[in-house]
MARKOLZA-830194 format. One record per residue (C-alpha): residue in one letter; residue number from 1; z negated, x negated, y. Coordinates in nm, 4 decimals. Each point is the difference from the previous one (the first is absolute). Example, Ala and Ser with C-alpha at 12.3 -4.5 7.8 and 13.67 -1.06 7.14 Angstrom:
BEGIN
<"a"; 1; <-0.7800; -1.2300; -0.4500>>;
<"s"; 2; <0.0660; -0.1370; 0.3440>>;
This chain:
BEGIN
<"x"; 1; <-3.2759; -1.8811; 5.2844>>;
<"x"; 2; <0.0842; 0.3354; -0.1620>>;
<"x"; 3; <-0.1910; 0.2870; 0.1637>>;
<"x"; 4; <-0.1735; -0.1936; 0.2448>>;
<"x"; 5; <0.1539; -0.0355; 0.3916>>;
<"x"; 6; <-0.0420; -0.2932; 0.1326>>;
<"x"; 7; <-0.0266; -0.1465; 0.4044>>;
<"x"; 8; <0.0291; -0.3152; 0.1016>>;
<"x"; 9; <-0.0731; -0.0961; 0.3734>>;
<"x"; 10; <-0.0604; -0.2487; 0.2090>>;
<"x"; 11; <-0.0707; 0.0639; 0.3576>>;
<"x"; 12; <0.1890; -0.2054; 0.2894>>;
<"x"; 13; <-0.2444; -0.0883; 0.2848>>;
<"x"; 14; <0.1028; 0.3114; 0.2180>>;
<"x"; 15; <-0.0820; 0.2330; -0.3003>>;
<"x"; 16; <-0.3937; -0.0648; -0.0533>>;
<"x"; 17; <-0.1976; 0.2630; 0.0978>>;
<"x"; 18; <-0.3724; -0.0671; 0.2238>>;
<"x"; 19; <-0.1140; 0.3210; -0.0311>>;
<"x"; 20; <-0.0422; 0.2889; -0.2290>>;
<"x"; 21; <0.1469; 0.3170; 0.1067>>;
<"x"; 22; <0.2738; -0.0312; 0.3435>>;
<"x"; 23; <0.2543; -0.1667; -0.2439>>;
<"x"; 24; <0.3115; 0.1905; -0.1294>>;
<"x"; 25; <0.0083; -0.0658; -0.3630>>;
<"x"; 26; <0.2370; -0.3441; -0.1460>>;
<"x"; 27; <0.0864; 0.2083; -0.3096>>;
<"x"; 28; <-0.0090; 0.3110; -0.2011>>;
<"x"; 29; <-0.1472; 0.0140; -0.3284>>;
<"x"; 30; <-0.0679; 0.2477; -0.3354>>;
<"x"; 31; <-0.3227; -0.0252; -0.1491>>;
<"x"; 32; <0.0090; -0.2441; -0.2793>>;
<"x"; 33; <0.1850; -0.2192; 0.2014>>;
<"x"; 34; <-0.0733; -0.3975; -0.1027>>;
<"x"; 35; <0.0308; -0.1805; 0.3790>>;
<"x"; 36; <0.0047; -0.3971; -0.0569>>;
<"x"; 37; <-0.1318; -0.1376; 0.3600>>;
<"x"; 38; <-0.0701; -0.2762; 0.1960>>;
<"x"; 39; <-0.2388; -0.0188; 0.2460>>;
<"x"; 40; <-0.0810; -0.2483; 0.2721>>;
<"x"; 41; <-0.3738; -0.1042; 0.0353>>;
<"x"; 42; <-0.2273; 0.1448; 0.3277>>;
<"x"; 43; <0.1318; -0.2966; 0.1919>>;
<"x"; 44; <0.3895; 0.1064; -0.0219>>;
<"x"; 45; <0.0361; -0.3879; -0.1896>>;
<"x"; 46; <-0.1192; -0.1547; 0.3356>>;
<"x"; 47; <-0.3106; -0.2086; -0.0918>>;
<"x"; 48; <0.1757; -0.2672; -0.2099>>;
<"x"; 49; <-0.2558; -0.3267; 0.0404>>;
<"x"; 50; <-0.3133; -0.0660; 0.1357>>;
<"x"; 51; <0.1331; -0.0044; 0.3544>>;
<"x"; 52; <0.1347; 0.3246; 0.0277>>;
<"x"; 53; <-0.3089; 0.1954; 0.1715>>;
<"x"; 54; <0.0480; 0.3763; -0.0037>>;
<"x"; 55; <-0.0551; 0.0293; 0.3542>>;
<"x"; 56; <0.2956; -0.2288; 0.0878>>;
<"x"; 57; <0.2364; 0.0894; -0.3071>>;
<"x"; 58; <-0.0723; 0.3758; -0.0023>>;
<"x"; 59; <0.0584; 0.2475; 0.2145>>;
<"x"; 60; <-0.2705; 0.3211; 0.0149>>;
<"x"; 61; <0.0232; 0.2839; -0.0975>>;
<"x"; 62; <0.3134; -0.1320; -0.2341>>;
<"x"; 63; <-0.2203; -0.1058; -0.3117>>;
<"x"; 64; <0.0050; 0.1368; -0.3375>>;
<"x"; 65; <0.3577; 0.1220; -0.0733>>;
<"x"; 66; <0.0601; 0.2477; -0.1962>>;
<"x"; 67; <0.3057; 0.0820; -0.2394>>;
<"x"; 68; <0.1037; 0.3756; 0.0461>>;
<"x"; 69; <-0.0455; 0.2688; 0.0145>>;
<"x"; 70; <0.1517; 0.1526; -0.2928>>;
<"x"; 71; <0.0748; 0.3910; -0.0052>>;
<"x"; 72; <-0.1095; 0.1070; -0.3245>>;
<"x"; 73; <0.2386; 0.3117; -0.0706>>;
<"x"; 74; <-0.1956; 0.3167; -0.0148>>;
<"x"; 75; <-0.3361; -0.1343; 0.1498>>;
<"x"; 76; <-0.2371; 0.2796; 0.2315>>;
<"x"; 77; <-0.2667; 0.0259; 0.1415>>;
<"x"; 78; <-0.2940; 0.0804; -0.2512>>;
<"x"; 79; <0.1954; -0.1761; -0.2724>>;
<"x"; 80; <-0.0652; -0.3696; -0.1235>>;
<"x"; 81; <0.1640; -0.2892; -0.0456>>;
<"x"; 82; <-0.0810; -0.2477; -0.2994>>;
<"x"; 83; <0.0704; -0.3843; 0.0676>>;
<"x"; 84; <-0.0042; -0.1959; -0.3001>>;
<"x"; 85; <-0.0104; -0.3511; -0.0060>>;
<"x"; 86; <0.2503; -0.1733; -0.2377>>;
<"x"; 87; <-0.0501; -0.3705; 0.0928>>;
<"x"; 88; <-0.0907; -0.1732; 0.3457>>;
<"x"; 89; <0.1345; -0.3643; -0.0043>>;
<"x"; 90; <-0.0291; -0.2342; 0.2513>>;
<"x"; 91; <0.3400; -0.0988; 0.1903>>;
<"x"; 92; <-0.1566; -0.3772; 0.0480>>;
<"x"; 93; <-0.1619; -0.2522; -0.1124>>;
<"x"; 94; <-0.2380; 0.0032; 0.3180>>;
<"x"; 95; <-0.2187; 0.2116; 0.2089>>;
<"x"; 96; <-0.1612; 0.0102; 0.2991>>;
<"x"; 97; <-0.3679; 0.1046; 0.1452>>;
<"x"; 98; <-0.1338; -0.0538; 0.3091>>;
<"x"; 99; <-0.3270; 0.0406; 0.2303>>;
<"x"; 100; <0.1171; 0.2383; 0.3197>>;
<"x"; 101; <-0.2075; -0.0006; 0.3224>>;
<"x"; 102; <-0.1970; 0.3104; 0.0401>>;
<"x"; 103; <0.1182; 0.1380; -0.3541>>;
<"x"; 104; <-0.2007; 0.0117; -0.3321>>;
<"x"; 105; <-0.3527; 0.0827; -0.1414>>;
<"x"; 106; <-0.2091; -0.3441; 0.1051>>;
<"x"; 107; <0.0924; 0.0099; 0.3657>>;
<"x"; 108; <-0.0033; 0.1392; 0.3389>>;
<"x"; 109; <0.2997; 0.3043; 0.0329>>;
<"x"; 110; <0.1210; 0.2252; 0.3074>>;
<"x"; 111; <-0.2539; 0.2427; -0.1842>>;
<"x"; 112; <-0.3009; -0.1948; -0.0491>>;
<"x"; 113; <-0.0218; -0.1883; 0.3410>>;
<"x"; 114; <-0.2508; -0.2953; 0.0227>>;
<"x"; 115; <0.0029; -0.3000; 0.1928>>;
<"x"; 116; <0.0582; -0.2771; -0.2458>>;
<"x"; 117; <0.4000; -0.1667; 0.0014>>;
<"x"; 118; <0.2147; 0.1286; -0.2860>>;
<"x"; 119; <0.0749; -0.2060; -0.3014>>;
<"x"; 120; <0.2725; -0.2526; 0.0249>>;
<"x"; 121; <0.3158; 0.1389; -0.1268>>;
<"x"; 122; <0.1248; -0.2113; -0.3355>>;
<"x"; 123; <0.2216; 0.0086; -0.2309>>;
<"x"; 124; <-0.0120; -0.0594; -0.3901>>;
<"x"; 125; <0.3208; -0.0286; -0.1995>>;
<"x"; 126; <-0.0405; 0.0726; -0.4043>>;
<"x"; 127; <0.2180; -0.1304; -0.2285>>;
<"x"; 128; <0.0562; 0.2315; -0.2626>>;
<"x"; 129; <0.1200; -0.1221; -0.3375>>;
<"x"; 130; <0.1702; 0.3320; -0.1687>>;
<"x"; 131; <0.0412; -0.1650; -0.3469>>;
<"x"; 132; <-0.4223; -0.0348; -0.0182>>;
<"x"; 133; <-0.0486; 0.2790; 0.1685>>;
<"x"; 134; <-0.2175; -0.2241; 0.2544>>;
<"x"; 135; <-0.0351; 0.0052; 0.4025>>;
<"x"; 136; <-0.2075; -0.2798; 0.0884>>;
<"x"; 137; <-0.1958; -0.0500; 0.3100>>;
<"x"; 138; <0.0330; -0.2847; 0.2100>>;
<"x"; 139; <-0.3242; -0.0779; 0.2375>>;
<"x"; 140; <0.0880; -0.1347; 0.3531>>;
<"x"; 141; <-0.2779; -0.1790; 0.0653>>;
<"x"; 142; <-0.0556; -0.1924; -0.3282>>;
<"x"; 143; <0.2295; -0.1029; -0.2703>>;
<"x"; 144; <-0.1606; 0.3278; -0.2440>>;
<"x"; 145; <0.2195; 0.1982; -0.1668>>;
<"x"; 146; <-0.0793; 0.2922; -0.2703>>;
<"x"; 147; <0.2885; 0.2251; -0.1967>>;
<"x"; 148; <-0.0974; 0.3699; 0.0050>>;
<"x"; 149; <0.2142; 0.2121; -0.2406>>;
<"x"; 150; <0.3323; 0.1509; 0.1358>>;
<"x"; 151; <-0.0288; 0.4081; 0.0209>>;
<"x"; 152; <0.2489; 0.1001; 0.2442>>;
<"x"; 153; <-0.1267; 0.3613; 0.1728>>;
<"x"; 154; <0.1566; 0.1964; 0.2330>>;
<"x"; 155; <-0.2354; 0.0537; 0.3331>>;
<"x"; 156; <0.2111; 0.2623; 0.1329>>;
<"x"; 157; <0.1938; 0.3301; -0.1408>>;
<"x"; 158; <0.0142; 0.3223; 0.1605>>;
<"x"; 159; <0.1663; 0.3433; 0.1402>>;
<"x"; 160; <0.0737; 0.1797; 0.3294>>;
<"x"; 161; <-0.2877; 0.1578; 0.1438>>;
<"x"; 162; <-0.0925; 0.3119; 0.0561>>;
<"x"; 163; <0.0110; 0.1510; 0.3546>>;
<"x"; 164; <0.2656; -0.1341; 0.1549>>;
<"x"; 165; <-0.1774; -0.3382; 0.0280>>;
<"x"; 166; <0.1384; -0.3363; -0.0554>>;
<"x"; 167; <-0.2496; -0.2774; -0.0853>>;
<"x"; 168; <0.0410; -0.4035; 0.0402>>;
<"x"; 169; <0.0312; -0.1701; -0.3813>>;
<"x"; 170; <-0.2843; -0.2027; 0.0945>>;
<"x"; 171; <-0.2451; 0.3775; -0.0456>>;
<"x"; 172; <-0.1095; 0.1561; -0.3228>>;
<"x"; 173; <-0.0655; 0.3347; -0.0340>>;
<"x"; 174; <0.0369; 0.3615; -0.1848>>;
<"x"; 175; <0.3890; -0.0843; -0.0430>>;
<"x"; 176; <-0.0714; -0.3953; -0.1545>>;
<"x"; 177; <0.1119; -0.2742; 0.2254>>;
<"x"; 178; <-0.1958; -0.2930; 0.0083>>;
<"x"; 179; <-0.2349; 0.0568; -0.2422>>;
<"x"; 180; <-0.0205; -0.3456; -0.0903>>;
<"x"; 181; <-0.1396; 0.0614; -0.3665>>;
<"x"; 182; <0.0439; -0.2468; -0.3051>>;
<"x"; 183; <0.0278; 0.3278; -0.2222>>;
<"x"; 184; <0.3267; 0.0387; 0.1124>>;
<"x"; 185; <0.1733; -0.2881; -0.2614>>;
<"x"; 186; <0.2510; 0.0875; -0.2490>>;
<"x"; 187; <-0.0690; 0.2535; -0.2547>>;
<"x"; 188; <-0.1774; 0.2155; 0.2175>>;
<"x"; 189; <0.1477; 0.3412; 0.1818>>;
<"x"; 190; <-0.0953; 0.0922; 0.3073>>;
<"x"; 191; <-0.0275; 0.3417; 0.1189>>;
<"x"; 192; <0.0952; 0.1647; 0.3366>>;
<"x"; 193; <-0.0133; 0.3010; 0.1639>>;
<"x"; 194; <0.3303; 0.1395; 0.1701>>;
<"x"; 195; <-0.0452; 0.1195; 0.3618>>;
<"x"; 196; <0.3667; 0.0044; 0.1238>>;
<"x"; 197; <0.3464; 0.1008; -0.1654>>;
<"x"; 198; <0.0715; -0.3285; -0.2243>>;
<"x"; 199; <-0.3037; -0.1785; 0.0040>>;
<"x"; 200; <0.1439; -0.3426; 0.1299>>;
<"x"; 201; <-0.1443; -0.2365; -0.2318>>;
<"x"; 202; <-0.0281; -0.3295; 0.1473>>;
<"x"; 203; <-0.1789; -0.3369; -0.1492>>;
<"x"; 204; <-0.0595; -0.4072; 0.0938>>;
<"x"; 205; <-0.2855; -0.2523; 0.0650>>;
<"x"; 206; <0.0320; -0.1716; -0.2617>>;
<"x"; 207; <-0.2597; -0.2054; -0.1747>>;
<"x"; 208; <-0.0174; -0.2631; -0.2144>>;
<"x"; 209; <-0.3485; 0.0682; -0.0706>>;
<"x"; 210; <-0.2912; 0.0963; 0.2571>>;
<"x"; 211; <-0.4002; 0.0944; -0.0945>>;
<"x"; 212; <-0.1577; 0.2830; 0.0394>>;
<"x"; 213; <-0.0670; 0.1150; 0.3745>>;
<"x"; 214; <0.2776; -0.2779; 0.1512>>;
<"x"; 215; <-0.2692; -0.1280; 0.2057>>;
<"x"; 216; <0.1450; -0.2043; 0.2470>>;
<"x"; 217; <0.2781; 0.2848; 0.0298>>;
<"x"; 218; <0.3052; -0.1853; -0.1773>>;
<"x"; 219; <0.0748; -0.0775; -0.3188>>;
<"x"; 220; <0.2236; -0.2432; -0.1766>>;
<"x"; 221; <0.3010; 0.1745; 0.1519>>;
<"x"; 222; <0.3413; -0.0529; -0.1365>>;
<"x"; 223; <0.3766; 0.1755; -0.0645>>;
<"x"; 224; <0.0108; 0.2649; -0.2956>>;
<"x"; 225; <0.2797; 0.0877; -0.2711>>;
<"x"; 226; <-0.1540; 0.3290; -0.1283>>;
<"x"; 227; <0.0917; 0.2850; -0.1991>>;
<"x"; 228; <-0.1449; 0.3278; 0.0434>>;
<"x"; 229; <0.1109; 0.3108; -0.1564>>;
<"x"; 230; <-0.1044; 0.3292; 0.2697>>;
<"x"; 231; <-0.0074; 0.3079; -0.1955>>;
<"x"; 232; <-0.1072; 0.3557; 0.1519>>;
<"x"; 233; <-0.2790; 0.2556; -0.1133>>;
<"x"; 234; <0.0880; 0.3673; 0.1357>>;
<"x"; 235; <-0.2780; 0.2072; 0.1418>>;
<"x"; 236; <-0.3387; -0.2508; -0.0600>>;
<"x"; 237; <-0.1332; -0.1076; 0.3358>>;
<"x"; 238; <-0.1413; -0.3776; 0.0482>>;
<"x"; 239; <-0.2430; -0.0027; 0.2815>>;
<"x"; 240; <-0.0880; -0.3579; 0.0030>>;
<"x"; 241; <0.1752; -0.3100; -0.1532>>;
<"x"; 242; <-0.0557; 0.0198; -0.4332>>;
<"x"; 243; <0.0774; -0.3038; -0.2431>>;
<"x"; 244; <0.0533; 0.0628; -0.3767>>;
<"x"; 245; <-0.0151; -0.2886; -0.2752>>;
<"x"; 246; <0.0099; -0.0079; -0.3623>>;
<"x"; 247; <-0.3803; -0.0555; 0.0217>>;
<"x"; 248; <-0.1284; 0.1254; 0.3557>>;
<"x"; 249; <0.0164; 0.3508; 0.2264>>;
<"x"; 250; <-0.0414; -0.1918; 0.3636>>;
<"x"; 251; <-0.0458; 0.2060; 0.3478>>;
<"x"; 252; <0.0485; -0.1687; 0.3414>>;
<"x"; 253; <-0.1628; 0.0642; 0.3714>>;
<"x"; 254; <0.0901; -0.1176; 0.2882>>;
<"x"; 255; <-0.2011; 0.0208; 0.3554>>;
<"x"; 256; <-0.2606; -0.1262; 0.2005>>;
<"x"; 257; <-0.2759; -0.1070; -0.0425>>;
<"x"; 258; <0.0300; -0.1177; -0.3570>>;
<"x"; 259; <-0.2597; 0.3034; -0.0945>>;
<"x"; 260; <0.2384; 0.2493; 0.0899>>;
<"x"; 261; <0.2573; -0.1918; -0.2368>>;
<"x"; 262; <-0.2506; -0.0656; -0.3096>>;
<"x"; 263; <-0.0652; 0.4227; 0.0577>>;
<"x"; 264; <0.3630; 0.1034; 0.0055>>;
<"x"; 265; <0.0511; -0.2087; -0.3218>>;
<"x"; 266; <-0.2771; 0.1244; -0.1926>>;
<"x"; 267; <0.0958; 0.3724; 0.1426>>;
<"x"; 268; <0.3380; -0.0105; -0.1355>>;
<"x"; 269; <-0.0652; -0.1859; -0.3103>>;
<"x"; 270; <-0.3111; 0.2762; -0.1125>>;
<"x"; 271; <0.2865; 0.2834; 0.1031>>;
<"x"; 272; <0.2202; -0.1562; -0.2008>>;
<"x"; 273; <-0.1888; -0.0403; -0.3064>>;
<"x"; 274; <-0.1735; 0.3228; 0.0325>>;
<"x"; 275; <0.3662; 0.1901; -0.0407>>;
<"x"; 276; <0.1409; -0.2022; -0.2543>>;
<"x"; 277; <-0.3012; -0.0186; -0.2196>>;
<"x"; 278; <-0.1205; 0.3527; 0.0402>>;
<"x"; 279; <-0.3746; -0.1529; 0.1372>>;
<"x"; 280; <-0.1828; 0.2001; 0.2670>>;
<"x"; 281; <-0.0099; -0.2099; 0.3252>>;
<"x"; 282; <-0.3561; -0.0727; -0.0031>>;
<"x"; 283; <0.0701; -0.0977; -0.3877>>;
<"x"; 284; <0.2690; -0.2425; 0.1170>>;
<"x"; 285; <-0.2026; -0.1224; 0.2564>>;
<"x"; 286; <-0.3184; -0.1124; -0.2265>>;
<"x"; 287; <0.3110; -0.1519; -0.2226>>;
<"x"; 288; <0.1331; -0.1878; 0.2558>>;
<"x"; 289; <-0.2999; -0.0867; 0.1573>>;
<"x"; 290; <-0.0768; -0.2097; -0.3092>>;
<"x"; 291; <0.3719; -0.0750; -0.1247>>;
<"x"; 292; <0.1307; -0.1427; 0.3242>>;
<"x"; 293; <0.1639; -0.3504; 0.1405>>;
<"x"; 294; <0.0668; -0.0032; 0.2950>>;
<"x"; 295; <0.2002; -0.3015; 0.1579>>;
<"x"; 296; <0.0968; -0.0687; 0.3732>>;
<"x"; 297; <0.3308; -0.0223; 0.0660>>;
<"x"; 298; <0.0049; -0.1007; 0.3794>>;
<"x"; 299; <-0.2932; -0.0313; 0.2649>>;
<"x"; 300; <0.2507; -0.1365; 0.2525>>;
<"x"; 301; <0.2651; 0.2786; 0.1131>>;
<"x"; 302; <0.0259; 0.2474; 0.2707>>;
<"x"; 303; <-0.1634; 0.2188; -0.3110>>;
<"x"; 304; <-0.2355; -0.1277; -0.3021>>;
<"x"; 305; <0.0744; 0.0843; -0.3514>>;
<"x"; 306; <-0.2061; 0.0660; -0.2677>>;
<"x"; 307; <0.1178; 0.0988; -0.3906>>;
<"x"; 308; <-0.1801; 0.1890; -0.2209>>;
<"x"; 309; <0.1048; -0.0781; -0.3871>>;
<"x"; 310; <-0.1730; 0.1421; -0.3138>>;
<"x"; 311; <0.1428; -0.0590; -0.3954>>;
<"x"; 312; <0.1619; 0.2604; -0.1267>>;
<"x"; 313; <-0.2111; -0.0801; -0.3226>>;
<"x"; 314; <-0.3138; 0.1344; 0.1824>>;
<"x"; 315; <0.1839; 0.3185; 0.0590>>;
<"x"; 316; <-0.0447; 0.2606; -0.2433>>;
<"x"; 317; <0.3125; 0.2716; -0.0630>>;
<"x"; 318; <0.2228; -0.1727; 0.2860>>;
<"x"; 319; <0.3487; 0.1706; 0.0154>>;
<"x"; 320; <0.2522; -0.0996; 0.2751>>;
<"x"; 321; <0.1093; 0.2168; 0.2860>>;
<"x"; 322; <0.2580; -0.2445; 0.0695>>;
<"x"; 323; <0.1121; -0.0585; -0.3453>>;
<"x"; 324; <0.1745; -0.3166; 0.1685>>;
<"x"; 325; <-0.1205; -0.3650; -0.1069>>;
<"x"; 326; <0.0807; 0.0225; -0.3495>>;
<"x"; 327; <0.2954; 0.0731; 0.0516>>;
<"x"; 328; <0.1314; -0.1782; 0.2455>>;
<"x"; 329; <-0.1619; -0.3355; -0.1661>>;
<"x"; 330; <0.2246; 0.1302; -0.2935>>;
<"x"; 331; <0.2927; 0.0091; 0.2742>>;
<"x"; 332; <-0.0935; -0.3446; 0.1276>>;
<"x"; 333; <0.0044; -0.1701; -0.3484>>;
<"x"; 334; <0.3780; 0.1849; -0.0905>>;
<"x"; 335; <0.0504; -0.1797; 0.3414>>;
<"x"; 336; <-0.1162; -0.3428; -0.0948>>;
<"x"; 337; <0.1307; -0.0100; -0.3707>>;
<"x"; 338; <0.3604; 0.0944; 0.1729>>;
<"x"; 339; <0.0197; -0.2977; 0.2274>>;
């Protein structure tokens, strides 16, 4: 593998981690380390078939393991760490989604209260053929079926907090989490802000595929093998979640109500573009304002999230302050010609 350091690991049961932050760190790691992972889906591998019902199988507040954290060597506060995603394959040939009482955007919830029964709680298992690159859907109540292309995500990567606080791996927020975002596939880096000695980088929730805004609050949830290499930038602050691809700058908010979120993404993206393309704020902001995509990634969790993308083609003189995703995409294909 020449220069490159390489970790492999695979988590027993005992070692997943529900939370981020409150968890001393599985491992010690340089910058530039490649970690090779497997992660269990949101349901620890217990919804299996149709008649394993999350609120029988599962057991709350144990969902959406997490593999970590990882103690990236030299990691501070007001530093940040760069997460780039090497490859993100599932670790079946099946996932699983489900309807959950009192849980998703087109029902009653604990925080919209209204008299009507919750939906019946269901579950869909999706074959997933890796060779076509195919999960297909199969309907319960009919004989349908429909194959939606394979583009395995992951809904959750994140750090400690700040504060002192530690935060359930079902939240999103300022340090990642459950964010929940189909941006976050392979290729792509994803940028965090440090707020304790190490960072603890933690990922999971898996997903074979899920749309925009995971609208009944689950997607097609299965069992990673990922690599990620987790590099460190000295002395640049990340207030809020940042993605980087070869063709997109993306920002992500999380909060409620979904306003708040949409803000906090637009916020951070027009910061972000006004300092690395020189543009006055109010500039960026008339750029943006017309430039703009801006996908859902969840309407379901404890917080929304929003993302904020533009093309880096519609920005004029853009220099990096990370100086990061070229070259760890560079690092990630010395990685995959090696194996």
């Amino acid at each position: 593998m020449g220069e490159l350091e390489v970790l492999a690991f695979t988590p027993t049961a005992e070692q997943y981690a529900w939370t981020f932050g409150g968890r001393a760190p599985i491992a010690r790691i340089p910058p530039g380390t490649v970690l090779e992972v497997y992660t269990e889906d949101c349901f620890a591998g217990r919804v299996r078939s149709a008649s394993d019902l999350v609120s029988e199988v599962c057991e709350f507040p144990f969902l959406n393991p997490q593999t970590g954290p990882f103690y990236v060597e030299g990691a501070e506060p007001g530093d940040t760490v760069a997460v780039h995603f090497v490859s993100i394959e599932p670790a079946r040939d099946w996932g699983a989604s489900t309807t959950v009482p009192l849980f998703g955007a087109l029902t009653s919830t604990h925080a919209t209260a209204t008299l009507q029964p919750p939906l019946p709680e269901r579950v869909w298992i999706w074959d997933l053929d890796l060779e076509r690159r195919l999960c297909r859907f199969a309907a319960l109540d009919s004989d349908a079926t429909v194959d939606l292309p394979l583009e395995p995500m992951h809904g959750t990567v994140g750090v400690a907090p700040a504060n002192l606080e530690v935060r359930s791996a079902l939240v999103p927020d300022a340090f990642g989490g459950n964010m929940d975002t189909p941006e976050m596939r392979a290729g792509v880096t994803c940028y965090l802000g440090v707020n304790v000695e190490g960072a603890l980088v933690s990922l999971g929730d898996g997903h074979a595929r899920q749309g925009e805004g995971e609208t009944c609050g689950v997607a097609v949830e299965t069992a990673m093998n990922s690599v990620i290499v987790v590099d460190l930038i000295k002395g640049v602050p990340t207030p809020w979640p940042r993605l980087e691809s070869d063709d997109y700058l993306m920002s992500t908010g999380s909060a409620r109500p979904l306003e708040d979120a949409f803000r906090i993404a637009q916020h951070d993206l027009l910061r972000w573009v006004s300092a690395e393309c020189g543009l006055s704020e109010l500039d960026a902001y008339q750029l943006l304002t017309q430039a703009v995509e801006s996908p859902l990634a969840n309407v379901c969790d404890t917080n929304y999230t929003s993302v904020a993308k533009v093309r880096k083609a519609y920005l004029p003189g853009l220099r990096s302050q990370y100086d990061a995703h070229a070259r760890l995409r560079e690092q990630a294909r010395q990685y995959l010609a090696a194996r």
